[in-house]
C-alpha positions in Angstrom: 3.2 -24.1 -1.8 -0.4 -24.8 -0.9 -2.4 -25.9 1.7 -4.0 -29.0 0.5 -6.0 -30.4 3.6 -6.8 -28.8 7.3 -8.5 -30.3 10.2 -9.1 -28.6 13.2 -10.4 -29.6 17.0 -11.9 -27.7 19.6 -11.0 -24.1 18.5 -14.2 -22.0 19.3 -17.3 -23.2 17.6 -15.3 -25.5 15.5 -15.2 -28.7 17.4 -14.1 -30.7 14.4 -13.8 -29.2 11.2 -11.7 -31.0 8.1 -11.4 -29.7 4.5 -9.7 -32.0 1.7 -8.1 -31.6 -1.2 -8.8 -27.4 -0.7 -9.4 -25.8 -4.2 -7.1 -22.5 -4.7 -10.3 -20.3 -4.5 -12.4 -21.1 -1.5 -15.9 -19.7 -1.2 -17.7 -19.9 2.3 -21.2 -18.6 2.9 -23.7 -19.1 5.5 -25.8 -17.1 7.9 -24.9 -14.3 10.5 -22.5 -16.9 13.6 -22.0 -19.7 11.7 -18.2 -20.0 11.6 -16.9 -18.2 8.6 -15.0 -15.6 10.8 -14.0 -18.2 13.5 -12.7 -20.7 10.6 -10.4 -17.5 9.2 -9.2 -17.2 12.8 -7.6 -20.1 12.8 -5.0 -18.8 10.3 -4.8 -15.2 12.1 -4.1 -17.3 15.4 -1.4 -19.5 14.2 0.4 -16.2 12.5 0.1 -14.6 15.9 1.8 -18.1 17.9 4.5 -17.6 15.5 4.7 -14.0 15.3 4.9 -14.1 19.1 4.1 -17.5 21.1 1.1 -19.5 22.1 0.2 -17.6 25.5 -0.1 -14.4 23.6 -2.2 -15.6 20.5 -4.6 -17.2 22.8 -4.8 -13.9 25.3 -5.9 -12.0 21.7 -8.4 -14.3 21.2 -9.5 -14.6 24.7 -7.6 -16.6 26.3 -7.7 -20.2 26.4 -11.3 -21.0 27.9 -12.6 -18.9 25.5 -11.4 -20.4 22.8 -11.3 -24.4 23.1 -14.7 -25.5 22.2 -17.5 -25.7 24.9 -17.7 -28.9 26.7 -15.1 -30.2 24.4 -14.1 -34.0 25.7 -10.5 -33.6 24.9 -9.1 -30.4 26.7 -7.0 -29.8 23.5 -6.8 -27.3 20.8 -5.9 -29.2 17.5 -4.4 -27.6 14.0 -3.2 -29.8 11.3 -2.1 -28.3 8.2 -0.9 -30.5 5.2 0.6 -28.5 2.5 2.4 -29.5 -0.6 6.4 -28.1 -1.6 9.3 -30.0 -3.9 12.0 -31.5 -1.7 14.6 -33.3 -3.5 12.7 -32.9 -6.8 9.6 -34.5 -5.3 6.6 -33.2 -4.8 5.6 -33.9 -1.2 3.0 -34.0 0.8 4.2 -32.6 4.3 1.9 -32.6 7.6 2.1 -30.1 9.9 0.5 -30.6 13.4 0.2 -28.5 16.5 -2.0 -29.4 19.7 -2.3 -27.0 22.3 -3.0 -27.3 25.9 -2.7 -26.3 29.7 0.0 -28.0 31.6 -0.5 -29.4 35.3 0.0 -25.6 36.4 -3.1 -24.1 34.1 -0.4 -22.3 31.5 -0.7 -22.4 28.1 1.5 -25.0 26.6 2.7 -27.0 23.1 1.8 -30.7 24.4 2.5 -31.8 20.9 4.2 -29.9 17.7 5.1 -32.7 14.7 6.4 -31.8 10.7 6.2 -34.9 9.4 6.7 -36.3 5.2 7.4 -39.5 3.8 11.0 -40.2 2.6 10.3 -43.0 0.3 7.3 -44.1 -2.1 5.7 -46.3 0.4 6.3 -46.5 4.3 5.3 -44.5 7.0 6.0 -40.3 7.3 9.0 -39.7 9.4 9.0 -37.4 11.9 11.5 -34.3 10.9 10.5 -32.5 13.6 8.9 -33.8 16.9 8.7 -31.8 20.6 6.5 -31.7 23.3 6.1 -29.1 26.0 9.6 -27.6 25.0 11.2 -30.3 24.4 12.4 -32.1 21.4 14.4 -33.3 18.4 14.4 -32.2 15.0 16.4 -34.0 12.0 19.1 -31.5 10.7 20.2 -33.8 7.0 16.5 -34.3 6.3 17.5 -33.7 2.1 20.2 -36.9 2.8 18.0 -39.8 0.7 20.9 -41.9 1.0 21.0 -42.6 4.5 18.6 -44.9 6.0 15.8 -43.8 8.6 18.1 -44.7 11.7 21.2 -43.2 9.9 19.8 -39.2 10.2 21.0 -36.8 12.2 19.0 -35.9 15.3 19.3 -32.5 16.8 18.2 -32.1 20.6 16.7 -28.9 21.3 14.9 -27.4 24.2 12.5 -24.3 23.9 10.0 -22.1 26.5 6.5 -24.8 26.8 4.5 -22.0 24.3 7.5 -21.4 21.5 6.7 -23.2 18.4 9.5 -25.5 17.2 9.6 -23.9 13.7 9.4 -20.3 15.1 13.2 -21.0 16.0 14.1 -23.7 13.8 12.6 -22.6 10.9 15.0 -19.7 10.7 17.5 -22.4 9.6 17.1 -23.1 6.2 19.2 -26.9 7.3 15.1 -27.9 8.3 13.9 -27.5 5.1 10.4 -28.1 5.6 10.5 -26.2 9.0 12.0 -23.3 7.0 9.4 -23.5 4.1 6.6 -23.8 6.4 7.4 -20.9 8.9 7.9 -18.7 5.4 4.3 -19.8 4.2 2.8 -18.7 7.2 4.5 -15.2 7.7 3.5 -14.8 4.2 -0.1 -15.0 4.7 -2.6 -12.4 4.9 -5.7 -12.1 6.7 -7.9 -8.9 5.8 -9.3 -6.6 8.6 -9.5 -4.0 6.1 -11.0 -0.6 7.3 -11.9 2.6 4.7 -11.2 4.6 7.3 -7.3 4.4 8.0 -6.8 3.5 4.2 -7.9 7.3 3.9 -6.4 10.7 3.9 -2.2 11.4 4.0 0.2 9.7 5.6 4.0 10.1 6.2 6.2 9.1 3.5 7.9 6.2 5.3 7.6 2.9 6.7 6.2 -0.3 5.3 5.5 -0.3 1.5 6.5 -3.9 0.0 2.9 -5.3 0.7 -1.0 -4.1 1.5 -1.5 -3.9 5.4 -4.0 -6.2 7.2 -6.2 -2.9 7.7 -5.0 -1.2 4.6 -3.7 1.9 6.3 -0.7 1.8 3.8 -2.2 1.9 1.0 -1.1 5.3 0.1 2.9 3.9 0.2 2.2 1.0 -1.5 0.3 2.5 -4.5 3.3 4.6 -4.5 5.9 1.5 -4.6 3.9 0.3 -7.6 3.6 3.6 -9.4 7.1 4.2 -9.1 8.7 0.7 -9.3 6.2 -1.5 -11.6 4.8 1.5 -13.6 3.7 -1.3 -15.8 1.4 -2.9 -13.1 0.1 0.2 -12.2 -1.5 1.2 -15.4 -2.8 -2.6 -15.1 -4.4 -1.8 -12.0 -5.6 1.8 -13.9 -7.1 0.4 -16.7 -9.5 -2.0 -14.5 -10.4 1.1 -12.0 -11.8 3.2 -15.4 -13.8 0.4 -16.4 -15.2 -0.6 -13.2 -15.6 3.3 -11.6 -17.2 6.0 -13.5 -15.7 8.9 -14.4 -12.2 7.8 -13.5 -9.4 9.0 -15.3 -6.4 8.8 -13.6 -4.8 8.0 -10.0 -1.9 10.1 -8.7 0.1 9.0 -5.7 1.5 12.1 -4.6 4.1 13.5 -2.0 3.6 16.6 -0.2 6.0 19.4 0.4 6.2 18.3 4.1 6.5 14.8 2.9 3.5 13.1 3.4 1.6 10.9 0.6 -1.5 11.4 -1.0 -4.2 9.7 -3.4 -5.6 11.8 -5.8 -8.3 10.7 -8.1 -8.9 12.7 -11.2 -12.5 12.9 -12.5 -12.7 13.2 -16.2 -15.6 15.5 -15.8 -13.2 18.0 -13.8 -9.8 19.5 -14.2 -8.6 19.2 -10.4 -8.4 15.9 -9.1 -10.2 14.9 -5.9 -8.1 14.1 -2.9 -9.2 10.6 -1.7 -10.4 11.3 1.8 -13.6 12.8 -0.2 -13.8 9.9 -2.6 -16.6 7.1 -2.4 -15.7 4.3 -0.1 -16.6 1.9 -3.0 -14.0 3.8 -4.8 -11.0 3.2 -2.4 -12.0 -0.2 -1.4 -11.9 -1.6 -5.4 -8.7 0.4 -6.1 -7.3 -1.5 -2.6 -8.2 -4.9 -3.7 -6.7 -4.3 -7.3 -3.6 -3.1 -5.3 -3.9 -6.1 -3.1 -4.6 -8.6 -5.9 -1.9 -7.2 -8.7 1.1 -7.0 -5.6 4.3 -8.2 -7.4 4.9 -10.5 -5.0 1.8 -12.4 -4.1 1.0 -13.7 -0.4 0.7 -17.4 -0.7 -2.7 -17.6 1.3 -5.2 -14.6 1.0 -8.3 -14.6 3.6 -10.8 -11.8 2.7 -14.5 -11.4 4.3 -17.1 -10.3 2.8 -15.2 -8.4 0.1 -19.1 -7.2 -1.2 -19.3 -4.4 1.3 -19.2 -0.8 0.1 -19.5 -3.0 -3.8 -21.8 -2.4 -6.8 -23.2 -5.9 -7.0 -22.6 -6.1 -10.8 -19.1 -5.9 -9.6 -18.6 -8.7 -8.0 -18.3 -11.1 -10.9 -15.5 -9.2 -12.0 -13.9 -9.3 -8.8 -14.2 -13.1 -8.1 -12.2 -13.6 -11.7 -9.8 -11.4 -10.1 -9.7 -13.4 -7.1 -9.4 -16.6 -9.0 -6.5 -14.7 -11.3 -4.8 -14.5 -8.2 -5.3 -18.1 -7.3 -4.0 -19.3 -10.4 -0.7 -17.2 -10.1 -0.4 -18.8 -7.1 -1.5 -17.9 -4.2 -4.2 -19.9 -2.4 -7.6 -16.9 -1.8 -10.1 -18.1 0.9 -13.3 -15.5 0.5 -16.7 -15.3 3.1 -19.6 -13.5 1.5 -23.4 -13.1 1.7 -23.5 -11.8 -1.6 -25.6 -13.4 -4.1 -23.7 -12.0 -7.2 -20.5 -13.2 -6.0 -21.7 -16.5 -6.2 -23.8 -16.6 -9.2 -20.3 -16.1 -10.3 -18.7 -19.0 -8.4 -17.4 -22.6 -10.0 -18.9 -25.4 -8.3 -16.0 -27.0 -6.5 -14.8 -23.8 -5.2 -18.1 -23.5 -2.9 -18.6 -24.6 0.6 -21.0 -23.7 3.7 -21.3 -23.5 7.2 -24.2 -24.2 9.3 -23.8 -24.3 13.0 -26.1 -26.9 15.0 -26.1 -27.2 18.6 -23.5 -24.9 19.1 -21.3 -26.2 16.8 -19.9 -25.7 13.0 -20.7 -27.8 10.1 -18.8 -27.7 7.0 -20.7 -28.5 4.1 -18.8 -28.9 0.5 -21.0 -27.6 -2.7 -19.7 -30.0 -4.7 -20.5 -33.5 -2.4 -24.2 -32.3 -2.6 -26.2 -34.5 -5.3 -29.1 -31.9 -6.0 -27.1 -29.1 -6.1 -24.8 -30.8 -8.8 -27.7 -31.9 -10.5 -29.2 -27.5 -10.8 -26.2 -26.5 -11.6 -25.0 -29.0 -14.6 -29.1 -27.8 -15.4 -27.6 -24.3 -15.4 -28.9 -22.8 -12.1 -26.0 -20.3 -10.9 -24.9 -20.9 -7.2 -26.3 -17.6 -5.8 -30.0 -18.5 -7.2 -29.9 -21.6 -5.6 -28.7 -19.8 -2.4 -31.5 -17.8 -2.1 -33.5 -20.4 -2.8 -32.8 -22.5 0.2 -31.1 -25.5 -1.7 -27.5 -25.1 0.9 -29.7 -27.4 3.6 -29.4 -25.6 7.2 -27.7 -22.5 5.7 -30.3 -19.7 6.2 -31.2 -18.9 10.1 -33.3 -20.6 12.0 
């Protein structure tokens, strides 16, 4: 599945934000506070109101009054997702909508939560799923073509005001787009990688299947690979000797009181170097190969500025690994300031932020005549950057 269009309302900075017909590989650049990290925290904050509920996403974030948009004229917060997935051998376009807002006793609340995808070639899309402040109906013979709109089975359902609909129903695999949708978003991943807890040993337990958010695990899952998909790991090997010097092998290795470590062999040395003493440029490529060559992708990647701690010549390299990953499908959304990266960048896959009065702009590389016109001249994206083409991108 992939997310084909979002718009959002009146979350932070973005007071009304739309992007249509999303590539696979998103590229977002712009100055220092102009949206890139709010716009990735709209898919950390719907994770965290399914993970738990509305009330406590928004408390992470600040609570409601810090996030719904300054002097915003509706007193709403406003996601809609439309995503694509095969439903009776269709392929569908299915609309997923959530507004958020405080009920008459100033708690957080679920005023309106739709799934919604046309039965029939022409017509209007049915609601599937349709509650409002807790309560609501949801259609449990959705697959049944054969009946007629008025002929479905209608399931009345009553939640808490802040529970998401397809946090319970989509454990059901009977609401089939419910289901599919609550999987896609507990599948995604939204960096907040840190060097510093992807280093030194750790115990040899807990999660392995996939990279953390901060990459503490990294350790265990290098292991998984090594051990289980020896075949990906000498993928992941191979790139590391190319791109590091030196490098000759990585050991994931357990310790007599069972604790992992990475060890990095030097080809210059005959004992390896434990990876607490190894660059941070070092452990941040090999995570991002780990990350990128996981055998089970995450459908929705969301990675800032993945040029930190980077050799810029690296990051063309790393952007066709991105796009790799894309094309295996999973969707890769990526903010950088980094020049390189997008000298390296297609065209369509580029957008850019600008914020105006307090407010985000989204900008799409591709709707801009004169930057279509350099580039089918042969200007790369990163030149023209620099150059001050993006219009409002550089600060003020």
């Amino acid at each position: 599945m992939k997310i084909e269009n979002i718009h959002i309302e009146n979350f932070k900075s973005l007071r009304r934000v739309e992007i249509r017909n999303m590539p696979s590989l998103c590229i977002f650049v712009g100055a220092n506070g102009s949206g890139k990290t709010t716009l990735f925290h709209v898919f950390g904050f719907l994770k965290e109101c399914l993970t738990f509920n509305v009330t406590r996403a928004l408390q992470s974030f600040g609570g409601f009054h810090e996030v719904i948009s300054r002097n915003a004229e509706k007193k709403e917060i406003i996601v809609e997702i439309q995503y694509r997935m095969e439903i009776t051998g269709k392929d569908r376009l299915v609309t997923y909508r959530l507004e958020i807002a405080l009920d008459d006793k100033g708690r957080p609340c679920i005023k309106r939560e739709i799934l919604r995808y046309k039965r029939g070639a022409s017509g209007s899309p049915f609601h599937f799923l349709d509650f409002a402040y807790g309560k609501g109906q949801a259609v449990v013979n959705e697959e049944d073509f054969s009946k007629t709109d008025e002929e479905l089975t209608k399931e009345e359902q009553q939640l808490q005001p802040d529970i998401l609909a397809i946090k319970g129903l989509g454990q059901f695999e009977r609401f089939k787009a419910a289901y599919a949708f609550r999987q896609l978003i507990e599948g995604w991943h939204i960096s907040d990688f840190h060097i510093n807890l992807a280093r030194g040993s750790k115990d040899y337990s807990g999660y392995s299947d996939h990279l953390s958010v901060t990459g503490d695990n990294l350790q265990l899952v290098a292991k998984n690979i090594h051990d289980n998909h020896p075949e990906i790991f000498e993928q992941i090997l191979n790139k590391m000797k190319r791109r590091i010097p030196g490098i000759g092998e990585i050991t994931p290795e357990t310790t007599q009181d069972n604790r992992l470590l990475l060890k990095f062999k030097d080809q210059s040395f005959a004992d390896p170097f434990i990876d607490k003493y190894v660059s941070d440029g070092t452990i941040k490529m090999f995570a991002y190969l780990v990350l990128l060559h996981d055998p089970k992708p995450f459908p929705l990647l969301c990675i800032e500025e993945p040029e930190n701690q980077l050799y810029p010549k690296m990051m063309a390299e790393l952007l066709e690994e991105l796009r790799d990953y894309a094309r295996r499908g999973g969707q890769v959304l990526v903010s950088t300031h980094s020049p390189d990266l997008l000298n390296a960048a297609e065209l369509e896959e580029v957008f850019w932020l600008v914020k105006k009065d307090g407010y985000t702009k989204l900008h799409r590389a591709s709707d801009d005549e004169q930057i279509r016109r350099y580039t089918s001249e042969g200007d790369k994206l990163g030149y023209l950057w620099k150059e001050g083409a993006f219009t409002g991108a550089d600060p003020q």
